[in-house]
C-alpha positions in Angstrom: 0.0 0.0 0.0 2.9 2.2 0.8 4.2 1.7 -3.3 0.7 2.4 -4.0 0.2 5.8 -2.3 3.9 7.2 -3.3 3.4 6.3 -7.3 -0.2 7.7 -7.3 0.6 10.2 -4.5 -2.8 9.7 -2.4 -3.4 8.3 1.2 -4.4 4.8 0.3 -1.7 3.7 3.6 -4.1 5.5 5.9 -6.5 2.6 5.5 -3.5 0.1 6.3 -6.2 -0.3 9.8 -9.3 -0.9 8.3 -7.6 -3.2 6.0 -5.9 -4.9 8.7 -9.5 -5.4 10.6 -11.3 -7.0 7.6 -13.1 -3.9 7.2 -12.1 -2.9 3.1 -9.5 -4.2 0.7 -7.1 -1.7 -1.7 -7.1 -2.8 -5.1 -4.8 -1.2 -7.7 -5.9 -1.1 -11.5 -3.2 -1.1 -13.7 -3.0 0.0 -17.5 -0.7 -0.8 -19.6 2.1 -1.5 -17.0 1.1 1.6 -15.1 -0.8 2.3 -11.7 -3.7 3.7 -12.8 -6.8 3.7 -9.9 -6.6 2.8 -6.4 -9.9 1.3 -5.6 -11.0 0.5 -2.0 -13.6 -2.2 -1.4 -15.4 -2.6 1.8 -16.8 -6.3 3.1 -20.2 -5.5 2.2 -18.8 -5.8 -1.7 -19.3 -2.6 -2.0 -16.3 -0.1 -3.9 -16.7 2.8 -2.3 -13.4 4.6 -3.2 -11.7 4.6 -6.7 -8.8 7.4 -6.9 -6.1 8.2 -9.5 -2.9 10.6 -9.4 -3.4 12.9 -7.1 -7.2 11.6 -5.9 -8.5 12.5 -9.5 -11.8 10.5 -10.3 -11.3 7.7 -13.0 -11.7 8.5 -16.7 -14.0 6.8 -19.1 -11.7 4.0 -20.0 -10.7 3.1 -16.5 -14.7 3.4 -15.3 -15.2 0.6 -17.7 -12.5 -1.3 -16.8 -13.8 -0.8 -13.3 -17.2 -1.9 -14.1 -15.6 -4.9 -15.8 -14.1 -6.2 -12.5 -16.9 -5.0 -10.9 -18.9 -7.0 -12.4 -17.1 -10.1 -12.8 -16.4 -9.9 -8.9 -20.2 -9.4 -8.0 -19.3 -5.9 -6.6 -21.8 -3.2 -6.4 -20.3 0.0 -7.5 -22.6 3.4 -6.1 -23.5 6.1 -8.8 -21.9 8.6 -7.8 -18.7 6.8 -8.0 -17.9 6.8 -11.8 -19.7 10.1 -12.6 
């Protein structure tokens, strides 16, 4: 998570805790050999988080990769997320 947070320069190590305590799980979606989205998924399947470079909301081809997982996972993804 540390790697994570430095190469996309966000504070995905500040839910090191919650992660530890079953509470969400930090997924990274990569593109083309590069970090792309941080994505944090709590235990009710829920992802409730996705962040790029500097927190910036996913673009259009990374939402539907998102969706993608998403959906091959059985993970709900709110609206408000990719919008």
């Amino acid at each position: 998570m540390l790697d994570e947070g430095r190469t996309l320069r966000h504070c995905v190590a500040s839910y090191f805790d919650s992660c530890r305590r079953g509470r969400s799980a930090i997924f990274s979606l990569t593109l083309n050999g590069t970090r792309a989205v941080t994505l944090e998924v709590q235990a009710n399947r829920t992802i409730v988080q996705a962040r790029g470079l500097f927190n910036r909301r996913p673009n259009d081809e990374e939402g539907a990769w998102i969706q993608r997982w998403a959906a091959d996972n059985r993970l709900l993804i709110p609206k408000h997320l990719l919008s």
